[in-house]
N, C-alpha and C positions, 0 to 999 in steps of 0.2 A: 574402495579398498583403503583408500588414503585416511577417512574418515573412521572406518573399525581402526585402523594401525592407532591415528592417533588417541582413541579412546584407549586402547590396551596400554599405552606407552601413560596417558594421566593416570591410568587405576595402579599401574606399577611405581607412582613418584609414590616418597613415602608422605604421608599424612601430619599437619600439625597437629590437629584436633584428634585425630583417632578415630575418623567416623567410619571409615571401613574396616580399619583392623590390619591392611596390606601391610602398610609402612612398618608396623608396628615391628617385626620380624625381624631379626638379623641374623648375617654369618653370609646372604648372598655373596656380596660384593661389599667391598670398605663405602663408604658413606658418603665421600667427598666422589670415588669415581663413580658410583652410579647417581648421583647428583648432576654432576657435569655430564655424564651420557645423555640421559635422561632429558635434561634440560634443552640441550641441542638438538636432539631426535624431535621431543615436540615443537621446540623452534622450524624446524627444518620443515616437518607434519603440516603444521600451521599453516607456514607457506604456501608450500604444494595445494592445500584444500584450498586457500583465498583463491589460486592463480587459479586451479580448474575449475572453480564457481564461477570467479570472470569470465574467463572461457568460453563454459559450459553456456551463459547467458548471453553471450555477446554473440555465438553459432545460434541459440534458440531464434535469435531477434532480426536474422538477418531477411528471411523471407516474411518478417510481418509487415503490412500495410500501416501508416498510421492512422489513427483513431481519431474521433472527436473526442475533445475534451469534457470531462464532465462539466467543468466551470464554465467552459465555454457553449459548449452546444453542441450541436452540426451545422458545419459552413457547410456554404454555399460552394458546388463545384464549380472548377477555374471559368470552364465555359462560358458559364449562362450569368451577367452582372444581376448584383444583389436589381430588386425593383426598388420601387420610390415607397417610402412609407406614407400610410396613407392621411391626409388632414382632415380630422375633427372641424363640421362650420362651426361652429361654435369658437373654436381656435384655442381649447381651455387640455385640449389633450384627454386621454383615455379614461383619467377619472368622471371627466366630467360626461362625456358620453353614457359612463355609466352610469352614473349620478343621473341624467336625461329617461335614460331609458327603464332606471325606475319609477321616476314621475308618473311615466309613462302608462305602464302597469301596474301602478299601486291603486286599490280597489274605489270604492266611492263610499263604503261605509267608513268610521272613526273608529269602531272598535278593534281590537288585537284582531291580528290572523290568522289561521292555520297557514303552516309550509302545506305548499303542494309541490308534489314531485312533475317533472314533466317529462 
């Protein structure tokens, strides 16, 4: 309701540009007091919406659980400690494993290959 109030109360301020035509009108009210009404009611509007957004968000959030981070991942629950990561013999780390286990599998002919899927 806070949010219709304040929409009716900006289509009521009058218009510099003229783009709705509202403003345009006179004889309601003298110009300076429905200026200063006006202005305070959507100040006042304004407020009231900010405070029951926080509100409103801050009661959504109370029974959520937290989440993993997308930057982060998903940890590890408190229980059970991270294990040990595991060592490449080689000692050259993950690229190189991989590096390895192409060698490995790369065919005995010299010419181009077809992908295969597996």
């Amino acid at each position: 309701m806070i949010v219709l109030a304040l929409i009716g109360v900006v289509l009521l301020q009058r218009s510099e540009g003229g783009g709705l035509g509202v403003g345009s009108t006179g004889g309601f009210m003298s110009s300076r007091g429905t200026a200063n009404l006006l202005t305070r009611t959507t100040a006042f509007l304004a407020i009231g919406f900010f405070a029951t957004s926080l509100l409103l968000s801050w009661i959504a959030g109370l029974d959520r659980k937290p989440a993993a981070s997308p930057l982060t991942g998903p940890t590890a629950p408190l229980s059970q400690p991270a294990g040990p990561t595991p060592v490449t013999p080689s000692g050259g780390g993950v690229l190189d494993a991989l590096k390895q286990g192409e060698q490995q599998q790369a065919p005995a002919s010299g010419g181009p290959q077809v992908p295969r899927s597996q």
